[in-house]
C-alpha positions in Angstrom: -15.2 -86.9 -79.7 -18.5 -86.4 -81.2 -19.9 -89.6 -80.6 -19.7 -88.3 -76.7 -20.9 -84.9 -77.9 -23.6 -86.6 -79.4 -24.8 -88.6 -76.3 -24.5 -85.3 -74.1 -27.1 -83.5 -76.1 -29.3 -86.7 -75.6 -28.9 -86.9 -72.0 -29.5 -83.3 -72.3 -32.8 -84.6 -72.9 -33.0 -82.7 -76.7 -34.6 -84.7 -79.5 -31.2 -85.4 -81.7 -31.7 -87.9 -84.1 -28.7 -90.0 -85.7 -29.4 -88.9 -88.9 -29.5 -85.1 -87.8 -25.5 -86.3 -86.2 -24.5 -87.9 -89.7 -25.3 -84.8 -91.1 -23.1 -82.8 -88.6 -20.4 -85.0 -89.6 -20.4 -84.5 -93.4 -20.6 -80.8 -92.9 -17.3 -81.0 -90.8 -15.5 -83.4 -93.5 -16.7 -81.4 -96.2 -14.9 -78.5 -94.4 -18.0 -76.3 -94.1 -16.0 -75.0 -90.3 -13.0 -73.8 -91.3 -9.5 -75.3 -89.3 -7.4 -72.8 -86.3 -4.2 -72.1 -86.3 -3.8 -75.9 -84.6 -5.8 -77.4 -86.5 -8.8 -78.2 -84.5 -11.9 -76.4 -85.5 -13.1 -72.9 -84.3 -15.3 -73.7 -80.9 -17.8 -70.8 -82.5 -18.4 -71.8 -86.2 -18.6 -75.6 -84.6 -21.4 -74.5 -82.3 -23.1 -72.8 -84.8 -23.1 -75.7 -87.4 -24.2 -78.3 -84.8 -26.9 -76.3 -83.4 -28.1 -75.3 -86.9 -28.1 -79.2 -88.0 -29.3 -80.9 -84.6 -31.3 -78.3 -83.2 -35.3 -78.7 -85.2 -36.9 -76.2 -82.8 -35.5 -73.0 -81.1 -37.2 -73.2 -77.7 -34.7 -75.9 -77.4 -31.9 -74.0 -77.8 -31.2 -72.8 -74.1 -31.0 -76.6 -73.5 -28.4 -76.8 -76.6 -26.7 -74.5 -74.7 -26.2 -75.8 -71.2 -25.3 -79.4 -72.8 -22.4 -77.1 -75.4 -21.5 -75.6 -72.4 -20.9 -78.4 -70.5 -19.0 -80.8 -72.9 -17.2 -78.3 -73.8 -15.6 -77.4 -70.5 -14.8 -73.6 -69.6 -16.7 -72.4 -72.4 -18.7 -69.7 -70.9 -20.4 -67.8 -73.9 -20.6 -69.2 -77.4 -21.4 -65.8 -78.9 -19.9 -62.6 -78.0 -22.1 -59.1 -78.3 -19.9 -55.6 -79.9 -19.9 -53.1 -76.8 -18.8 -49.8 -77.0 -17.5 -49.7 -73.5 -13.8 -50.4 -73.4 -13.7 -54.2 -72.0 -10.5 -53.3 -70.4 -12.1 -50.7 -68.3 -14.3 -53.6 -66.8 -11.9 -56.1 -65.9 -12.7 -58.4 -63.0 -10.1 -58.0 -60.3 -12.0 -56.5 -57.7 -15.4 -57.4 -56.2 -16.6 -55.1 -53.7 -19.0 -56.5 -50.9 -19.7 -54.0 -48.6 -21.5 -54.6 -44.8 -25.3 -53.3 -44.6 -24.0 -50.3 -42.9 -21.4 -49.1 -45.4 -24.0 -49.5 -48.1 -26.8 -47.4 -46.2 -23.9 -44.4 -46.2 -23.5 -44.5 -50.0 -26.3 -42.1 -51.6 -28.1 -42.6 -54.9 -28.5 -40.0 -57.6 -31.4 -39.3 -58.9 -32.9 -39.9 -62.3 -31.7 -36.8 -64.4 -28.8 -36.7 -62.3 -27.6 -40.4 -63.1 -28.1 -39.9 -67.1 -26.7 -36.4 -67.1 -23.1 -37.5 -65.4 -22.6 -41.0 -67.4 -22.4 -38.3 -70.2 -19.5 -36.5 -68.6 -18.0 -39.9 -67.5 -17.7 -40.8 -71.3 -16.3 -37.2 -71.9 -13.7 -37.7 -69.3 -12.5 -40.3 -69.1 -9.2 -42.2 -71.1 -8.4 -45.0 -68.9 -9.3 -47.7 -66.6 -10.5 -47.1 -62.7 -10.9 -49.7 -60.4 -12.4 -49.5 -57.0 -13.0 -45.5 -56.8 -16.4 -43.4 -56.4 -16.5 -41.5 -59.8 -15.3 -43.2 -62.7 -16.5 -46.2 -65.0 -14.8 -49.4 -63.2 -14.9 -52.2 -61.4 -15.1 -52.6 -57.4 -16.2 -49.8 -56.4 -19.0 -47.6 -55.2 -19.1 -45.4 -58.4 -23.0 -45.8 -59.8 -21.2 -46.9 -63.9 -19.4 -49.9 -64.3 -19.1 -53.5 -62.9 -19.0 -55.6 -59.1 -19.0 -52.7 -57.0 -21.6 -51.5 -55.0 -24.3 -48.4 -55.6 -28.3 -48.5 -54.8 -29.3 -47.0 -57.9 -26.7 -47.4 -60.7 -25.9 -48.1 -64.3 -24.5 -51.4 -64.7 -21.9 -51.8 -67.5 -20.0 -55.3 -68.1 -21.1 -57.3 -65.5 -22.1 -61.3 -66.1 -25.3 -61.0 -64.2 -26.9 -59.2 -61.5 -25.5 -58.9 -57.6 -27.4 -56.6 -55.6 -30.9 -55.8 -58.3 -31.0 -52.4 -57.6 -29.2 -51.2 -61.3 -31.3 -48.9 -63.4 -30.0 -49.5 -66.7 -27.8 -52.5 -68.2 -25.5 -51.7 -70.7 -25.2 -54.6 -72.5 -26.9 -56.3 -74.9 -28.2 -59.9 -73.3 -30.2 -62.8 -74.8 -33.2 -63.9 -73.1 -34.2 -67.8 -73.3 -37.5 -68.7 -74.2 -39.7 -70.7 -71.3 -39.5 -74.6 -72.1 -43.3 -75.5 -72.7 -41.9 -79.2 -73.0 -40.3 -79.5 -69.1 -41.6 -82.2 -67.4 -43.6 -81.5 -64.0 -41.9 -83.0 -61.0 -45.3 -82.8 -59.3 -48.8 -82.9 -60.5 -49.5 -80.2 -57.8 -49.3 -76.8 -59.6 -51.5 -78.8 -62.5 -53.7 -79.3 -59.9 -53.6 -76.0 -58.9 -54.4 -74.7 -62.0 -57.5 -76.4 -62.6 -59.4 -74.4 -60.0 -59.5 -71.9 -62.7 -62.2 -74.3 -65.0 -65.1 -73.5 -66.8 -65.9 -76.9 -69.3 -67.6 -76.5 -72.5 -68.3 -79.1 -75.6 -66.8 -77.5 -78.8 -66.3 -78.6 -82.0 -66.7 -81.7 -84.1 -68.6 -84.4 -82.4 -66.0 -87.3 -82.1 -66.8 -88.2 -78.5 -69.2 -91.7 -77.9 -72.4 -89.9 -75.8 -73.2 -93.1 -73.6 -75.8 -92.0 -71.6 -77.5 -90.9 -74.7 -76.4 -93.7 -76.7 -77.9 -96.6 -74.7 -81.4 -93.9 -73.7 -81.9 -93.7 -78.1 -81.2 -97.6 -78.7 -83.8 -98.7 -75.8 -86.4 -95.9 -77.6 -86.0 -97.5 -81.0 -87.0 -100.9 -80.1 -83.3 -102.5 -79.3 -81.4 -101.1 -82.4 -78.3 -99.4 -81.7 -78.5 -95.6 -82.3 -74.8 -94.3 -81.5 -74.9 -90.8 -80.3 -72.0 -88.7 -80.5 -70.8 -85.6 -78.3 -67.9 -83.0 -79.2 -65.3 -83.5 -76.7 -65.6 -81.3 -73.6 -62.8 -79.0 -73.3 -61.5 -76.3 -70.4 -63.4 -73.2 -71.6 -61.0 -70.5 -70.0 -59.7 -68.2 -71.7 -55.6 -66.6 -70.2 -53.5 -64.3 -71.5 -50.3 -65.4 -69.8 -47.4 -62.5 -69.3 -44.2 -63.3 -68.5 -41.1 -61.6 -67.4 -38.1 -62.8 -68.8 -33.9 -62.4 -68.1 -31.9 -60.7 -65.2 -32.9 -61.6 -61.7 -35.8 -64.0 -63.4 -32.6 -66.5 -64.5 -33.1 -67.7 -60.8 -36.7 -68.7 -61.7 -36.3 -70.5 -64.8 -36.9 -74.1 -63.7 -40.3 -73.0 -61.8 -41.6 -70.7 -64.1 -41.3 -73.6 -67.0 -43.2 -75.9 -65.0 -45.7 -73.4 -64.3 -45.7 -72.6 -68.0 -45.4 -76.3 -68.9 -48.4 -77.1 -67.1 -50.8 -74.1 -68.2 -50.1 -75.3 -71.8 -51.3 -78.6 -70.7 -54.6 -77.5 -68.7 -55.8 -74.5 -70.6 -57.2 -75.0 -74.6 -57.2 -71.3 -74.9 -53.8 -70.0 -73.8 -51.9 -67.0 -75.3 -48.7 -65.8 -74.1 -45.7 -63.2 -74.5 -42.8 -62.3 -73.2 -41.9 -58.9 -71.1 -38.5 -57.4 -69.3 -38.6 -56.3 -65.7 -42.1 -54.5 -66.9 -44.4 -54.0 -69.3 -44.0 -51.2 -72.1 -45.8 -50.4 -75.3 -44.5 -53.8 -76.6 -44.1 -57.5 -75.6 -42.5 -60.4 -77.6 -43.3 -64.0 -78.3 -39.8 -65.2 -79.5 -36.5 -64.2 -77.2 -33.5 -64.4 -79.7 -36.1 -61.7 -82.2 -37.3 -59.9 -79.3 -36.3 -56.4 -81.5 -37.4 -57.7 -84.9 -40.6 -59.5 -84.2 -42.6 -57.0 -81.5 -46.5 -56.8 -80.8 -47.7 -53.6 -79.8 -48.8 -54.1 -76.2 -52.1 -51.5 -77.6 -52.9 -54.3 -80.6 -52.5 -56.6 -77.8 -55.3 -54.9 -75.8 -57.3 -54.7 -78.6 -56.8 -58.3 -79.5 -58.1 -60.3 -76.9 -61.5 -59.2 -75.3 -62.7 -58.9 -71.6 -63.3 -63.1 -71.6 -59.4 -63.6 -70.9 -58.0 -63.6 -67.7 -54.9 -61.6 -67.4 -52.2 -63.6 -65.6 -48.6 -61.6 -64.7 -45.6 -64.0 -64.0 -42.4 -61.9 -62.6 -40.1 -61.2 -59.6 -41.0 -57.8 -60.0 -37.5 -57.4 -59.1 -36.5 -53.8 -60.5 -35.4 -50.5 -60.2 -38.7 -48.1 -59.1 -37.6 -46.3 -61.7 -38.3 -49.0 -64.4 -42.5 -48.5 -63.5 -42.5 -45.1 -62.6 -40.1 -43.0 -65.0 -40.7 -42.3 -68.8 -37.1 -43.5 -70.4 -36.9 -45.9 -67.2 -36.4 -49.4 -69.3 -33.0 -51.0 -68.6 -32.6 -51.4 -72.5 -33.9 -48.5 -74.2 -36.0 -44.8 -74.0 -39.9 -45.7 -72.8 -42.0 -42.7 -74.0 -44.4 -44.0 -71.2 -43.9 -44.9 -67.6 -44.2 -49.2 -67.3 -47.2 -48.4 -64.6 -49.0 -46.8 -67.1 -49.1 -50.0 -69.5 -49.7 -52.2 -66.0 -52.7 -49.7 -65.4 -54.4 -50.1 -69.4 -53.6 -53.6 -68.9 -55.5 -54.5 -66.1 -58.2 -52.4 -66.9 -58.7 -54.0 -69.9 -58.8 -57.2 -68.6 -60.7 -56.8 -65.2 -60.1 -60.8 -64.0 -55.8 -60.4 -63.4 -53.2 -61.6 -60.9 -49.6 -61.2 -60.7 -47.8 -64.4 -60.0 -44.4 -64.1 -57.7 -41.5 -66.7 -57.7 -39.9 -64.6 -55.2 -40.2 -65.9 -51.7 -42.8 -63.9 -49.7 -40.8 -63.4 -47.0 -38.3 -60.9 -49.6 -41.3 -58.6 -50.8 -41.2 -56.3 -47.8 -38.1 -55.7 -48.9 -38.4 -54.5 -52.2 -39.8 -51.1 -53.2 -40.6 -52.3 -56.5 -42.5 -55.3 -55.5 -44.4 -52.9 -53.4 -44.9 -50.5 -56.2 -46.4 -53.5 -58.5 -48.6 -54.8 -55.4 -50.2 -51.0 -55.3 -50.7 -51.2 -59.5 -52.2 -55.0 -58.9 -54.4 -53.8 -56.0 -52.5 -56.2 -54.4 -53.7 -59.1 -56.3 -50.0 -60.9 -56.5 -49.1 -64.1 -55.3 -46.3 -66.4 -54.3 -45.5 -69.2 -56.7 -46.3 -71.4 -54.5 -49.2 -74.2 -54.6 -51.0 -72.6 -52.1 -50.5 -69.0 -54.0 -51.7 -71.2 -57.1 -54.8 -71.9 -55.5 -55.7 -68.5 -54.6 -54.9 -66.9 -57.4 -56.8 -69.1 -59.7 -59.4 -69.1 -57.4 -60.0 -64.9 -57.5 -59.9 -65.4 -61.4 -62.6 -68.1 -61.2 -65.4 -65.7 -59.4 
């Protein structure tokens, strides 16, 4: 069985070695996962010892993942979060889809309002509710709980995102880091990207200077006098920040070849990692996005006025998320996001805000309009053609 286990995670395309599989193998006969009631081995300590022994580098764990998750058929989640919301309150057996007309009848709470009454909903309530207008359930067009329907909710228990319009998310989720490693399926958005060039010659000089080379030789009388250059580099300087989770899981694969190819065209690249919108602190590492923060303000102060400031995000959100203090889906902002967009971008005055959302949606959204008006409508489709002018307003 692990012999085919071990040629998944290599069609998978992740660097597992043979000796990194013998390895896994003496663990499991030197009973390091402990046997089931059958048994077999627990399907959670085993993914945890084989990730730990085959896995070298963690942005290669989201593809660990998949591959697990695939082999292992019907294995959903290979690590379960402690939620204080009673799961049997949330159980799926009702999905409610509702015509544009029904949903336009439905009215959303406001801000204070919405907080104030999932407070009484905990007071209240003992049991489970499905399909009602009140309670914490599932399926129906209450604003707490799970596949229902309200424009401006709190989701609780739900696998992912239907209709984006939830303030808050209850649970706990792990992000994935961006894949810097994906290979392009087209050179274009490399070529897009390198609009946005400025060369310089840096460093040691390890680079044969021809020109010069053959122009000293012929001045000293036929005797070669090798000249060398340092090698000439893209001068740019990006701070690259990128939204990561919910409604940006439809984005993944484009936003890692975007990502993929900005680590391969710019020498000076910096990056970190955001949710919905930016707060008083950003991340570089997804699975320690709690334990390992940078202060957006050290941030700021880090990186002078050279670096262009690049935005990637859907800008998919609640209003609420930019506008309100204590609007984060995951915990109590002191500050409202716009506020951070607006010390942001007025510390770096070259900045765009690039959109994998299709343009045809953004009319549509209040937030994306919200972020167009903080952006001074500087945001762009990821798209080639968005590419282009994007990298092309950072270039003048």
């Amino acid at each position: 069985m692990l012999i085919d286990f071990f040629y998944t995670l290599r069609s998978a395309k992740l660097p597992v070695s043979v000796k990194e599989y013998l390895t896994l193998v003496e663990a499991l006969k030197e009973g390091v996962v402990g046997p089931n009631s059958d048994g077999g081995f627990k399907i959670d300590d085993f993914y945890y010892i084989s990730r730990t022994t085959l896995v070298k580098d963690e942005k290669h764990y989201d593809k660990f993942d998949r591959a697990f998750a695939a082999y292992f058929k019907g294995v959903e989640m290979v690590a379960d979060f402690t939620k204080d919301v009673p799961l049997d309150w949330l159980r799926k057996t009702l999905e409610l889809d509702l015509s544009p007309e029904e949903k336009a009848k439905i009215e959303a709470m406001g801000w204070d309002e919405l907080m104030e009454t999932l407070k009484k909903r905990f007071e209240e309530q003992k049991e489970r509710h499905e399909g009602g207008s009140r309670m914490i359930g599932t399926g129906g067009t209450s604003p707490f709980g799970a596949f229902g329907f309200n424009p401006q909710g709190i989701r609780i228990g739900q696998d992912k995102s239907r209709n984006k319009s939830a303030v808050k998310v209850w649970d706990q989720r792990a992000y994935k880091d961006y894949d810097d490693s994906q290979e392009l399926g087209t050179r274009n958005i490399k070529i897009a990207l390198r609009r946005l060039r400025k060369f310089a010659r840096e460093g040691a000089a390890d680079e044969l200077d021809l020109d010069d080379t053959i122009r000293s030789t012929a001045a000293n009388a036929g005797w070669l006098d090798i000249k060398m250059v340092p090698e000439r580099h893209n001068n740019v300087k990006i701070l690259l920040l990128m939204d990561v989770g919910g409604t940006m899981d439809e984005h993944i694969h484009r936003v890692e070849e975007m990502f993929s190819a900005a680590k391969a065209e710019f020498k000076h690249l910096e990056f970190y990692y955001f949710h919905n919108c930016v707060y008083d602190f950003m991340w570089k590492n997804n699975r320690r996005r709690f334990s390992e923060k940078f202060a957006t303000w050290d941030i700021i102060r880090k990186y002078n006025k050279d670096y262009k400031l690049i935005f990637v995000g859907d800008a998919t959100m609640s209003p609420y998320e930019i506008l309100q203090p204590g609007g984060s889906v995951e915990y109590n902002n002191e500050e409202a996001g716009a506020e951070w967009v607006q010390r942001l971008t007025n510390a770096f005055p070259k900045f765009a805000w690039i959109n994998p959302e299709p343009q045809g949606v953004w009319q549509y959204r209040q937030s994306i309009s919200v972020v167009q008006q903080l952006m001074n409508q500087r945001m762009y489709p990821l798209t080639i053609k968005g590419l282009e002018e994007a990298m092309r307003l950072l270039s003048k």
